[in-house]
DSSP file (Angstrom, degrees, kcal/mol; ACC not computed):
  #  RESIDUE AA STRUCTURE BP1 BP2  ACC     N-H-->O    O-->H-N    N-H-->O    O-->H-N    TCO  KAPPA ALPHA  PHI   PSI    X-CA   Y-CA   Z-CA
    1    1 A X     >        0   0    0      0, 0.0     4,-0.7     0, 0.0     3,-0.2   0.000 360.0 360.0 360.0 -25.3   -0.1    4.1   23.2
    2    2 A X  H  >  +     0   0    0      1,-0.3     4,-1.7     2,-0.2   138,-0.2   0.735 360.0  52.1 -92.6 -12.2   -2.7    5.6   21.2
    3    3 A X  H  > S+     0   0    0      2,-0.2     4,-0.6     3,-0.1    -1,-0.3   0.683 108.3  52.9 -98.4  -0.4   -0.7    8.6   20.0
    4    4 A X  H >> S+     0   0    0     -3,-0.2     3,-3.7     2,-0.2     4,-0.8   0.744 115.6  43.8 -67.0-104.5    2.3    6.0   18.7
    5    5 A X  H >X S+     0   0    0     -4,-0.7     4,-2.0     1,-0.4     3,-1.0   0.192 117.6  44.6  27.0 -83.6   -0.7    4.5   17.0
    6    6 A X  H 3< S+     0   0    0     -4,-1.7    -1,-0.4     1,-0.4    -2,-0.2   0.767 113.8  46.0 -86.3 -55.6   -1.8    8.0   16.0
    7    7 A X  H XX S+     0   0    0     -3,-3.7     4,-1.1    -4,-0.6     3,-0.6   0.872 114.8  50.4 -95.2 -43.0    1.5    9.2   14.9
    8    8 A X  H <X S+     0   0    0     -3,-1.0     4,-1.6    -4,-0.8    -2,-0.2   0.985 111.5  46.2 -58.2 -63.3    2.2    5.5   12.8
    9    9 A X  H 3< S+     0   0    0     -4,-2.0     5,-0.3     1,-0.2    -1,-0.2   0.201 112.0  52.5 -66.6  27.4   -1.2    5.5   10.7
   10   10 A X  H <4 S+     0   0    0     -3,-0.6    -2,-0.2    -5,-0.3    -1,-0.2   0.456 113.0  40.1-127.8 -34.5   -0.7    9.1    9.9
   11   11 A X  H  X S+     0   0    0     -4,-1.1     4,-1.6     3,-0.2     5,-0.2   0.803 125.3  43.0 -88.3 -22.8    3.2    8.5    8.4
   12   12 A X  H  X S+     0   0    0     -4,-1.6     4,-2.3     2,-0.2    -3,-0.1   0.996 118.1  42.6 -84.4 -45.3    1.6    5.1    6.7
   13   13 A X  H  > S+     0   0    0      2,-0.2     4,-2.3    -4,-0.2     5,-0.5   0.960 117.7  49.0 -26.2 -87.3   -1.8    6.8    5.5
   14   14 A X  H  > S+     0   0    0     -5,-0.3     4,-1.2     2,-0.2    -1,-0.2   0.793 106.0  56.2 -30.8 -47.6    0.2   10.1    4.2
   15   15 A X  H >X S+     0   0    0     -4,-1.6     4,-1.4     2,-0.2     3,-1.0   0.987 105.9  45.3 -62.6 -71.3    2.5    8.4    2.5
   16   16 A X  H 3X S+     0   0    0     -4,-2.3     4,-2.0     1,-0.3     5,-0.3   0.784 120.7  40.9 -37.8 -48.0    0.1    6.4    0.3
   17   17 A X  H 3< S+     0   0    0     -4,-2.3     4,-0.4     3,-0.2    -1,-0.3   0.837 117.8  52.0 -60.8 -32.8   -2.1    9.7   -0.5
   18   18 A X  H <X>S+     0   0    0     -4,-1.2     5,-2.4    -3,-1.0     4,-1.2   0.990 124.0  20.8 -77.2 -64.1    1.0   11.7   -0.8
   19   19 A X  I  <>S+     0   0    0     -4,-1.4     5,-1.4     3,-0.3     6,-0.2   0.912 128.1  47.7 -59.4 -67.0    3.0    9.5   -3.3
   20   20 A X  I  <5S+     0   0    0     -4,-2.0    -1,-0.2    -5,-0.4    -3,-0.2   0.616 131.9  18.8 -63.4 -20.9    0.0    7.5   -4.9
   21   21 A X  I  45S+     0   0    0     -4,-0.4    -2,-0.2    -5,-0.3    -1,-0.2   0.563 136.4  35.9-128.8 -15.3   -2.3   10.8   -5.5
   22   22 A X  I  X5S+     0   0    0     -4,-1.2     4,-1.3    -5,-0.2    -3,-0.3   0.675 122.4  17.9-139.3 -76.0    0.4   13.4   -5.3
   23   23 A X  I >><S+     0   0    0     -5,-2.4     4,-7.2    -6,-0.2     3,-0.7   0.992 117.5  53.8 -78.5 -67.7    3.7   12.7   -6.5
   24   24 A X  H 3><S+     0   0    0     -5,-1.4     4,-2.4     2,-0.2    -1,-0.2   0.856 107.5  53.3 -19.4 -64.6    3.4    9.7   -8.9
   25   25 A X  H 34 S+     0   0    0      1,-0.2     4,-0.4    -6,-0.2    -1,-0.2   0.708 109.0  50.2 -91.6 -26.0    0.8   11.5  -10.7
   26   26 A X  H <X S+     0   0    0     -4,-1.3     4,-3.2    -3,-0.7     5,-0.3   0.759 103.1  64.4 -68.8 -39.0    3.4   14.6  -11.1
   27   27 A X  H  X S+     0   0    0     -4,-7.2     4,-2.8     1,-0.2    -2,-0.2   0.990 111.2  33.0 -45.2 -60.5    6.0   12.2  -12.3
   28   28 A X  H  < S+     0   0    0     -4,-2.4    -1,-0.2    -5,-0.3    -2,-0.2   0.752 111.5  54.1 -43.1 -38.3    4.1   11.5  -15.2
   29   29 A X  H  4 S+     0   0    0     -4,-0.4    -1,-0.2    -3,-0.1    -3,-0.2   0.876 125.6  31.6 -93.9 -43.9    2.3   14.7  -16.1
   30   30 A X  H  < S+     0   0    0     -4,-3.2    -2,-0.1     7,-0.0    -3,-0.1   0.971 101.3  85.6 -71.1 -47.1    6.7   16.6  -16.0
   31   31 A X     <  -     0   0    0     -4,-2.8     3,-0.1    -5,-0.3     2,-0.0  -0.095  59.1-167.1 -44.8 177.3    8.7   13.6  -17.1
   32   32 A X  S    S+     0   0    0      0, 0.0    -1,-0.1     0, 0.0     5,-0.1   0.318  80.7  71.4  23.3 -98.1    9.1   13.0  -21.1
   33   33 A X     >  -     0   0    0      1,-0.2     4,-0.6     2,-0.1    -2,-0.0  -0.183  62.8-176.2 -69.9 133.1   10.3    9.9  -20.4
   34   34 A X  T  4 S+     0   0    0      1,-0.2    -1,-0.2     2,-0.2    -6,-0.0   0.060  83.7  56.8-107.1  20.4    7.8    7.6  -19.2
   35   35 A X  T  > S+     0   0    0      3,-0.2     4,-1.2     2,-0.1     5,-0.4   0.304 112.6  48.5-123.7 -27.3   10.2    4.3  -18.5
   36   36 A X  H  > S+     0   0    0      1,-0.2     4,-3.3     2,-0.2     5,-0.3   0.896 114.1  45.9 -84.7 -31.9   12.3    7.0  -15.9
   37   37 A X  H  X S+     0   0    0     -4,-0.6     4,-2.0     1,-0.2    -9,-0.2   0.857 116.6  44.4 -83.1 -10.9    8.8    8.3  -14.2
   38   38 A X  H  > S+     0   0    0      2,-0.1     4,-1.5     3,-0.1     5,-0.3   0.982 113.2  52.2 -71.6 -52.8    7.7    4.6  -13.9
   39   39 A X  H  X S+     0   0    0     -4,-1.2     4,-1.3     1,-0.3     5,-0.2   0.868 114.4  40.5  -7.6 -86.1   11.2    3.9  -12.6
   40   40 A X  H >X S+     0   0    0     -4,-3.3     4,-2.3    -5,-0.4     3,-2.1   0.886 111.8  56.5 -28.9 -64.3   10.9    6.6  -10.0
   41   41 A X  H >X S+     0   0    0     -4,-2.0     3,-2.3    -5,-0.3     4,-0.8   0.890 111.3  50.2 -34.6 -72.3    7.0    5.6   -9.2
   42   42 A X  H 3X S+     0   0    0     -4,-1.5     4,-1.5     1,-0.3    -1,-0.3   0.466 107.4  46.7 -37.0 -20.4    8.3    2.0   -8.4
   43   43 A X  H <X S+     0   0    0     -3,-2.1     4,-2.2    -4,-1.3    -1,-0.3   0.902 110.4  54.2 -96.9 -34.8   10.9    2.8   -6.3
   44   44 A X  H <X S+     0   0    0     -4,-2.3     4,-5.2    -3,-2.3     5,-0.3   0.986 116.1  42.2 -35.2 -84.0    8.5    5.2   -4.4
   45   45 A X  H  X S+     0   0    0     -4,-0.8     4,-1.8     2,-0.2    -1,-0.2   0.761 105.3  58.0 -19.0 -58.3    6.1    2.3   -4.0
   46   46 A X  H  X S+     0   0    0     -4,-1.5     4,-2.1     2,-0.2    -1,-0.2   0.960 110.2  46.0 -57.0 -51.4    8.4   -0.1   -3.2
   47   47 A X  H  X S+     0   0    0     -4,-2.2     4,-3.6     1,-0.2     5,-0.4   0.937 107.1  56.3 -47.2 -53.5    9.4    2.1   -0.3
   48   48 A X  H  X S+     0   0    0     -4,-5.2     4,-3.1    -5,-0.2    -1,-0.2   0.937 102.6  57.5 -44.8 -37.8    5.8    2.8    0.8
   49   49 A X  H >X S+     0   0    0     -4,-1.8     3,-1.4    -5,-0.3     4,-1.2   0.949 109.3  48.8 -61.5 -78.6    5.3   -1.1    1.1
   50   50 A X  H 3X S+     0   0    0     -4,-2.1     4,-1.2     1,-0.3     5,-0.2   0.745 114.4  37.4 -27.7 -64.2    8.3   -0.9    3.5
   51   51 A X  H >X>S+     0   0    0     -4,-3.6     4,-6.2     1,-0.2     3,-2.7   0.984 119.9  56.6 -51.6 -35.9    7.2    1.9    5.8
   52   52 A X  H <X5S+     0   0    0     -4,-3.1     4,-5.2    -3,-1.4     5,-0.3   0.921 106.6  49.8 -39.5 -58.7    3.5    0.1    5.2
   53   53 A X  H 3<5S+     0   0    0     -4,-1.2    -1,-0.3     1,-0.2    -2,-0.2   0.463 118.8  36.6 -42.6 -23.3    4.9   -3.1    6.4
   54   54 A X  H <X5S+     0   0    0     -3,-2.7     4,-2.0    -4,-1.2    -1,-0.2   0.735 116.1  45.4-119.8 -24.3    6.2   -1.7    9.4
   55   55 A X  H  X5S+     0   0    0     -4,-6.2     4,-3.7    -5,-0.2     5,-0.3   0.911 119.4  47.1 -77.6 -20.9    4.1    0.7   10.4
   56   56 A X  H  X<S+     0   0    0     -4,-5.2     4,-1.8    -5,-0.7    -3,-0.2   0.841 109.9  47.6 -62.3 -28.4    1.4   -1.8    9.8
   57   57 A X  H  > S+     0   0    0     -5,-0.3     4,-2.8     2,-0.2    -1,-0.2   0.919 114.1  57.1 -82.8 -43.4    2.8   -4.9   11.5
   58   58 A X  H >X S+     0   0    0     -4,-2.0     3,-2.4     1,-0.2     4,-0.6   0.908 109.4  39.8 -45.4 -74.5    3.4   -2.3   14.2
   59   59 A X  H 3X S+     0   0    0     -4,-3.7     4,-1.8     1,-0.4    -1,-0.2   0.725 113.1  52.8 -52.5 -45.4   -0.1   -1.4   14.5
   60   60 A X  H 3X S+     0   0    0     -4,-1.8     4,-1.8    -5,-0.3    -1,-0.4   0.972 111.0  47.5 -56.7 -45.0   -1.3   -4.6   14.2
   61   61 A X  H <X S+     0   0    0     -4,-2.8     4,-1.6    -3,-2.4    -2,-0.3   0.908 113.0  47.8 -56.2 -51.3    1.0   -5.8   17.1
   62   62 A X  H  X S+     0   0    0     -4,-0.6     4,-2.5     1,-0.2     5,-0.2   0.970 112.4  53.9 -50.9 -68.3    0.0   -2.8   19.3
   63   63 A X  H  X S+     0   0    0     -4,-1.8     4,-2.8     1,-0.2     5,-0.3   0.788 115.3  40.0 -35.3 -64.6   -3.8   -3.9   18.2
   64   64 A X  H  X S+     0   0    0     -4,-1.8     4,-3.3    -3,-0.2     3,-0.3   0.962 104.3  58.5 -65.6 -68.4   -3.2   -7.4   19.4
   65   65 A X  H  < S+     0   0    0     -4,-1.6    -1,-0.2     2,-0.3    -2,-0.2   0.749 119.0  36.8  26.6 -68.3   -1.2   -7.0   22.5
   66   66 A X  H  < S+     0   0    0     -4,-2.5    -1,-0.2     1,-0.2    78,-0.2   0.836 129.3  24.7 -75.6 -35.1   -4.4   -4.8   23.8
   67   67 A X  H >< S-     0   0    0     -4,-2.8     3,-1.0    -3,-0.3    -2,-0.3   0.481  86.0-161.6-110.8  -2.3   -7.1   -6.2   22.6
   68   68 A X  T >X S-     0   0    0     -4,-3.3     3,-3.9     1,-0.3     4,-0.5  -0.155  71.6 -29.0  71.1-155.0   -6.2  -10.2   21.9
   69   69 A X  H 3> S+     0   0    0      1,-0.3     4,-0.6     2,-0.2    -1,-0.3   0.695 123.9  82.9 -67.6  -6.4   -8.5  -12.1   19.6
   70   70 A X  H <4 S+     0   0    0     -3,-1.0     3,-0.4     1,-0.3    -1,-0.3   0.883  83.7  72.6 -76.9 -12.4  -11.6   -9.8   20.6
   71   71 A X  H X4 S+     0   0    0     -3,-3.9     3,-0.8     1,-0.2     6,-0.5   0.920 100.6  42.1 -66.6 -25.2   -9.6   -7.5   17.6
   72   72 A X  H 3< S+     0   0    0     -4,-0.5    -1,-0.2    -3,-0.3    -2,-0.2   0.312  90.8  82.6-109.7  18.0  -10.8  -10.0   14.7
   73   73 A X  T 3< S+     0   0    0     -4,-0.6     2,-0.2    -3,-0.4    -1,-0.2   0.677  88.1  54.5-117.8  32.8  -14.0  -10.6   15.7
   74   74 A X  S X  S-     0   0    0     -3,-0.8     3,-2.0    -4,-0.1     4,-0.5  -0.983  92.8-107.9-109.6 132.7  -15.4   -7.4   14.1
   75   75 A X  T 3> S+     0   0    0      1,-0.3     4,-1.0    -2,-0.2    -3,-0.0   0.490 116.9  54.8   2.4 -36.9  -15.0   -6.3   10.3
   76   76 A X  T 34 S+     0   0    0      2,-0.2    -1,-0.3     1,-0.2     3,-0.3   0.850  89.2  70.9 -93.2 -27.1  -12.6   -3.7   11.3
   77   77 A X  T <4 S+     0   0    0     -3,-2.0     3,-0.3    -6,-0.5    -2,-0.2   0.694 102.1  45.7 -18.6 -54.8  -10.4   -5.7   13.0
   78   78 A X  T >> S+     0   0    0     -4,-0.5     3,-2.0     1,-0.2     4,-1.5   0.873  82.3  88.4 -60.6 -41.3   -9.4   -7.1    9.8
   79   79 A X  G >< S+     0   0    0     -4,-1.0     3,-1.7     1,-0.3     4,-0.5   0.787  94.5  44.0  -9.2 -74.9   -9.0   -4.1    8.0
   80   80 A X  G 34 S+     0   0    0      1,-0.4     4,-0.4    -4,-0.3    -1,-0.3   0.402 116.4  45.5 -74.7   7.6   -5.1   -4.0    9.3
   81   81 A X  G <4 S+     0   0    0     -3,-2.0     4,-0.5    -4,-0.2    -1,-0.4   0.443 114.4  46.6-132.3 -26.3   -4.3   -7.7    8.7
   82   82 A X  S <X S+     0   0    0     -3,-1.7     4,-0.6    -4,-1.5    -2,-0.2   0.232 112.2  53.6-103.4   4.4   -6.0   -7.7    5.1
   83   83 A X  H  > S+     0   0    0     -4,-0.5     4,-2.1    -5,-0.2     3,-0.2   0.802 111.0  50.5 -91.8 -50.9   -3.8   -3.9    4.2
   84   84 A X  H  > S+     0   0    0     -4,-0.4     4,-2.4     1,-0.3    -2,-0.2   0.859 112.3  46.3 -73.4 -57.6   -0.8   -6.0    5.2
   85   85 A X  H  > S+     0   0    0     -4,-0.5     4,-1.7     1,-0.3    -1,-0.3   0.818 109.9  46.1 -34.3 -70.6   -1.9   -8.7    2.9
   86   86 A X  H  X S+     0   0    0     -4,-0.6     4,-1.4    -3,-0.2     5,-0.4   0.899 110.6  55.9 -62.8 -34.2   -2.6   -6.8   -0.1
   87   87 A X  H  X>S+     0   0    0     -4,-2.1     4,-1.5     2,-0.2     5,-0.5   0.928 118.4  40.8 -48.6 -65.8    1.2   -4.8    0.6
   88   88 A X  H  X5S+     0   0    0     -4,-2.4     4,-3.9    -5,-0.2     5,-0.5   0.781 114.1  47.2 -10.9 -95.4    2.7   -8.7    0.5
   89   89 A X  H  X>S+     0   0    0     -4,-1.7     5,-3.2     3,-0.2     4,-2.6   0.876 119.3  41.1 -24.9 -78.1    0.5   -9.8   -2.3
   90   90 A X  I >X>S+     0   0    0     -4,-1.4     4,-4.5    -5,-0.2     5,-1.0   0.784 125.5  38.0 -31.9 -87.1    1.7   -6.2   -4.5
   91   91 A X  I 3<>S+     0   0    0     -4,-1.5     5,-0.7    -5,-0.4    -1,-0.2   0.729 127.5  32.7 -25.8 -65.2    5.6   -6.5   -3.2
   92   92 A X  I 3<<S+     0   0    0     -4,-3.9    -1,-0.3    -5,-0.5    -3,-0.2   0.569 132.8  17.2 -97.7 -24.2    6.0   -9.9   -3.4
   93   93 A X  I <<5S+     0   0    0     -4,-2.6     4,-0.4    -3,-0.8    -3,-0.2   0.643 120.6  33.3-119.8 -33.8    4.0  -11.0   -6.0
   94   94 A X  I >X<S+     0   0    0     -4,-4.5     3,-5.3    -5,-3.2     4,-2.0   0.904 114.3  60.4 -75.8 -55.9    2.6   -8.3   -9.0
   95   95 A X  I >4<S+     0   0    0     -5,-1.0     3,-0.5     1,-0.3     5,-0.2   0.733 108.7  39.8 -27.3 -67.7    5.7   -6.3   -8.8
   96   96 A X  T 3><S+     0   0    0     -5,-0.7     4,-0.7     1,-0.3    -1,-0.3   0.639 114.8  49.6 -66.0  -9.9    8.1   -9.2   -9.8
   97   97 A X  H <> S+     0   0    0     -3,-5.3     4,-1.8    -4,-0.4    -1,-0.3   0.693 114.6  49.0 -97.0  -9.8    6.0  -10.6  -12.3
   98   98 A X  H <X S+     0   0    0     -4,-2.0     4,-0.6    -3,-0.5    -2,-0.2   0.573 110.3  46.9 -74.3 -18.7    5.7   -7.0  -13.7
   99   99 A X  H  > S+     0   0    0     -3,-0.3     4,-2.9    -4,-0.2     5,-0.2   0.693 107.9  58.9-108.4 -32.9    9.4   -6.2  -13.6
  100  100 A X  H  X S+     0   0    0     -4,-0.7     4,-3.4     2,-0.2    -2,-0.2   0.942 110.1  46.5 -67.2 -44.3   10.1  -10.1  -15.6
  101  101 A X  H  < S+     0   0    0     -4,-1.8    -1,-0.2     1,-0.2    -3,-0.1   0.989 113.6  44.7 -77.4 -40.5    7.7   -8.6  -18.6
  102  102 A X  H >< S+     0   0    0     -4,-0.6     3,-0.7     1,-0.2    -1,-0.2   0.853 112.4  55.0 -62.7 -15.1    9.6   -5.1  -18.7
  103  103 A X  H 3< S+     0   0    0     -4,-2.9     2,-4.6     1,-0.2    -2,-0.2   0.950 112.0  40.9 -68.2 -59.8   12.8   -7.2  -18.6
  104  104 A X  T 3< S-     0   0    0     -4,-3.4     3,-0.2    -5,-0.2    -1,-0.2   0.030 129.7 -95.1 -88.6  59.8   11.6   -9.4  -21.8
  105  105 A X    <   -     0   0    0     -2,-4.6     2,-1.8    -3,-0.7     6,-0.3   0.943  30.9-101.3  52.5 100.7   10.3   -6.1  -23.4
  106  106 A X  S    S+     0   0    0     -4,-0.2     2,-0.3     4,-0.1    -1,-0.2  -0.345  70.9 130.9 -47.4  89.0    6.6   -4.9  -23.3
  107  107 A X    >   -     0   0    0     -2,-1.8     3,-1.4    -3,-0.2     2,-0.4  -0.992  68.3 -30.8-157.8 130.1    5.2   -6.0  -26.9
  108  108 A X  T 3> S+     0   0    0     -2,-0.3     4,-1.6     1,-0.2    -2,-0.0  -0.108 126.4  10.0  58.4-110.7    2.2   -7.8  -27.5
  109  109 A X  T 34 S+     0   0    0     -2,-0.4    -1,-0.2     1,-0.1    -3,-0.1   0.555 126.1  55.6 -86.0  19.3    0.9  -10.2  -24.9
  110  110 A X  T X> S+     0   0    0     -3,-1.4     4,-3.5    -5,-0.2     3,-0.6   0.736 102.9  58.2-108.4 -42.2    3.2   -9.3  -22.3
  111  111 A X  H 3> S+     0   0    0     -6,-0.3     4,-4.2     1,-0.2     5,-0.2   0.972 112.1  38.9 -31.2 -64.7    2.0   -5.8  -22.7
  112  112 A X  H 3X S+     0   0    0     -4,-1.6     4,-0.7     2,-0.2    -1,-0.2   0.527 110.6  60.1 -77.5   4.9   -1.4   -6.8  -21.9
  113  113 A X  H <> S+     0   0    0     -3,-0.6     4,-3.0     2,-0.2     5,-0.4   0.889 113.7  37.6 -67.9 -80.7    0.0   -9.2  -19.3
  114  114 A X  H  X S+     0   0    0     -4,-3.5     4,-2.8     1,-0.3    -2,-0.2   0.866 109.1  66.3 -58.0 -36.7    1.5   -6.0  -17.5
  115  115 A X  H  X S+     0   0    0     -4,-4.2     4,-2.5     1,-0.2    -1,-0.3   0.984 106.7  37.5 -38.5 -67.3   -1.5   -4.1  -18.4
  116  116 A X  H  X>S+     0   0    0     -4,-0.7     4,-2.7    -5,-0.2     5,-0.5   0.891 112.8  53.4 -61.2 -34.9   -3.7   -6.1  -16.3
  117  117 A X  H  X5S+     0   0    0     -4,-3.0     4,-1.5     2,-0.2     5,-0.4   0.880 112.3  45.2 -87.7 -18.2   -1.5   -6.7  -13.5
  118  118 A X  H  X5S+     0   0    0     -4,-2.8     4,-1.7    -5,-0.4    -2,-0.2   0.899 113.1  53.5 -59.2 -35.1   -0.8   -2.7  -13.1
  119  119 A X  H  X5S+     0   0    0     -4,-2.5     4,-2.0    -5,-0.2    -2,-0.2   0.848 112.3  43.2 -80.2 -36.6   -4.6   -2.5  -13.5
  120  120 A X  H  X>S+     0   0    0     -4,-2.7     4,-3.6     1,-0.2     5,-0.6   0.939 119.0  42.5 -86.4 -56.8   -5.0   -5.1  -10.4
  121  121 A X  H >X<S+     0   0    0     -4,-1.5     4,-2.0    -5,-0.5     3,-0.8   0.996 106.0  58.4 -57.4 -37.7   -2.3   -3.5   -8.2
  122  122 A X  H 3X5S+     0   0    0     -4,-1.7     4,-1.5    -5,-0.4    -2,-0.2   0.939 115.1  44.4 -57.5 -32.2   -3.4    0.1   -8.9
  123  123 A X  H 3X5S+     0   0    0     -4,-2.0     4,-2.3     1,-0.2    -1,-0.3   0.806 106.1  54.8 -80.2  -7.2   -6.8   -1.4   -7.4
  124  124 A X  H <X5S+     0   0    0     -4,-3.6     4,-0.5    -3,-0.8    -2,-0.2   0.566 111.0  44.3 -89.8 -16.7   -5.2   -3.0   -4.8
  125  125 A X  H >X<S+     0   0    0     -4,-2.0     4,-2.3    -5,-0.6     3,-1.1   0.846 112.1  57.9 -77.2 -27.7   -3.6    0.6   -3.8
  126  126 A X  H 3X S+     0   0    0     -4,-1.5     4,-1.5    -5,-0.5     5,-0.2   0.985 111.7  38.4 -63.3 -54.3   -7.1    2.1   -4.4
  127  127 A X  H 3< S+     0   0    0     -4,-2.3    -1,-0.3     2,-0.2    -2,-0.2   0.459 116.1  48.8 -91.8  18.4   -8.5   -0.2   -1.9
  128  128 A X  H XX S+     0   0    0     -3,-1.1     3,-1.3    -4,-0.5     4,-1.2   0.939 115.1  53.7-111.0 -82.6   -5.4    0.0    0.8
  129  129 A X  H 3X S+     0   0    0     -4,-2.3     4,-0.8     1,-0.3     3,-0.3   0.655 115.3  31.9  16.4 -70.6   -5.8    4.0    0.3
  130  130 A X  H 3X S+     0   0    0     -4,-1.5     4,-0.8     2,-0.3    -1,-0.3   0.806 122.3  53.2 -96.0 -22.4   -9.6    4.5    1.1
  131  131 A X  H <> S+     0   0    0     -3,-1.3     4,-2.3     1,-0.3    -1,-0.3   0.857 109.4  49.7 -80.3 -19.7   -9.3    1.3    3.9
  132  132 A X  H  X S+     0   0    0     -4,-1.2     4,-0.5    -3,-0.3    -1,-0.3   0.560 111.3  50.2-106.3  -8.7   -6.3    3.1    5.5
  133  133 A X  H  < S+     0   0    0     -4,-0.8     4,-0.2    -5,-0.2    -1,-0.2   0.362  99.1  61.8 -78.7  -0.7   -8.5    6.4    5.6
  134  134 A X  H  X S+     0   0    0     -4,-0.8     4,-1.8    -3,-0.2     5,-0.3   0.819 102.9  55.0 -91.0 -54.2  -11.3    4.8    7.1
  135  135 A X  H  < S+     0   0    0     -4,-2.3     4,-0.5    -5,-0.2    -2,-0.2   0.499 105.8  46.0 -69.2   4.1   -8.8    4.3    9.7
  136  136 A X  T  < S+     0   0    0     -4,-0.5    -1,-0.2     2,-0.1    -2,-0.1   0.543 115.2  51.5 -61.8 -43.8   -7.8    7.9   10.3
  137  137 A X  T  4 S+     0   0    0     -4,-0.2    -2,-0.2    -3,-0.2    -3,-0.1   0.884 109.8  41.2 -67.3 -44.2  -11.3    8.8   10.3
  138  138 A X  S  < S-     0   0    0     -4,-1.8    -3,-0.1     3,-0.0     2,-0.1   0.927 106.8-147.6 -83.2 -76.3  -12.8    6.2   13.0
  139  139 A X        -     0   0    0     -4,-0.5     3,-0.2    -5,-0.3    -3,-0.1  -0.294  41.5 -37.0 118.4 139.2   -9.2    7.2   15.1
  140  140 A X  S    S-     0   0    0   -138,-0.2     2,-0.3     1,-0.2     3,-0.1  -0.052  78.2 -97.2 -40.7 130.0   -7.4    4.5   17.4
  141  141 A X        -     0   0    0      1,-0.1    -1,-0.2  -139,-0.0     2,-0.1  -0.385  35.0-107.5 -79.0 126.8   -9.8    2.2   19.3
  142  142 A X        -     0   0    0     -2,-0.3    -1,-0.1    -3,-0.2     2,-0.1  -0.230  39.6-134.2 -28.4 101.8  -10.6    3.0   22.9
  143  143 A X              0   0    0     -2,-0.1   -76,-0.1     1,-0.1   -77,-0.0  -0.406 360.0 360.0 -55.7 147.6   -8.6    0.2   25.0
  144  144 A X              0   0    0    -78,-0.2    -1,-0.1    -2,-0.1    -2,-0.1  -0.254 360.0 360.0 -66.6 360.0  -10.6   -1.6   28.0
């Protein structure tokens, strides 16, 4: 079980650094047009949420299964239940109010609308990023 585990946070983990630090940042720096390299980013994202979502509800399931409630009663124990949360929260909630202002044109306060809510998801990757490398780093917990 622990190299499924292994083998899940390693495709969900990668993906964020790879795409979010890596690719994304290349879109930007080659493209001209900066409406095709957000395009692109977004769709990238959106797909990372997915794999997130599944390798994370996996991991979590695995997580519960073995260890029952005794996973949430340490700080780390939340970790994968508050990544999944913030994926939601991004997907399901900045994203669409972010696509509704580029529909009615980025100009004035809608700009700074989107401004802020790019600014709030890009931290919400930052802290999905460093929380999902603390959990490469510590390594799937020793089962009982």
């Amino acid at each position: 079980m622990q190299n499924i585990e292994r083998i899940l946070l390693t495709l969900w983990v990668g993906g964020m650094w790879a795409i979010g630090y890596l690719a994304v940042p290349v879109l930007f720096a080659m493209l001209e047009d900066r409406m095709l390299a957000g395009m692109l980013a977004g769709r990238m994202f959106s797909l990372l949420n997915l794999l997130g979502l599944f390798c994370g509800g996996a991991l979590l399931a695995m997580q519960l299964w073995q260890r029952g409630r005794a996973l949430l009663r340490d700080w780390q124990g939340w970790l994968l239940p508050g990544m999944l949360l913030v994926i939601l929260a991004g997907e399901f909630i900045l994203q669409p109010q972010m696509a509704a202002l580029k529909l009615a044109g980025l100009e004035g306060e809608r700009l700074q609308q989107f401004r802020l809510l790019h600014g709030i998801s890009s931290l919400l990757f930052l802290g999905n990023s460093l929380a999902g490398l603390w959990l490469v780093f510590r390594g799937p917990r020793k089962h009982s």
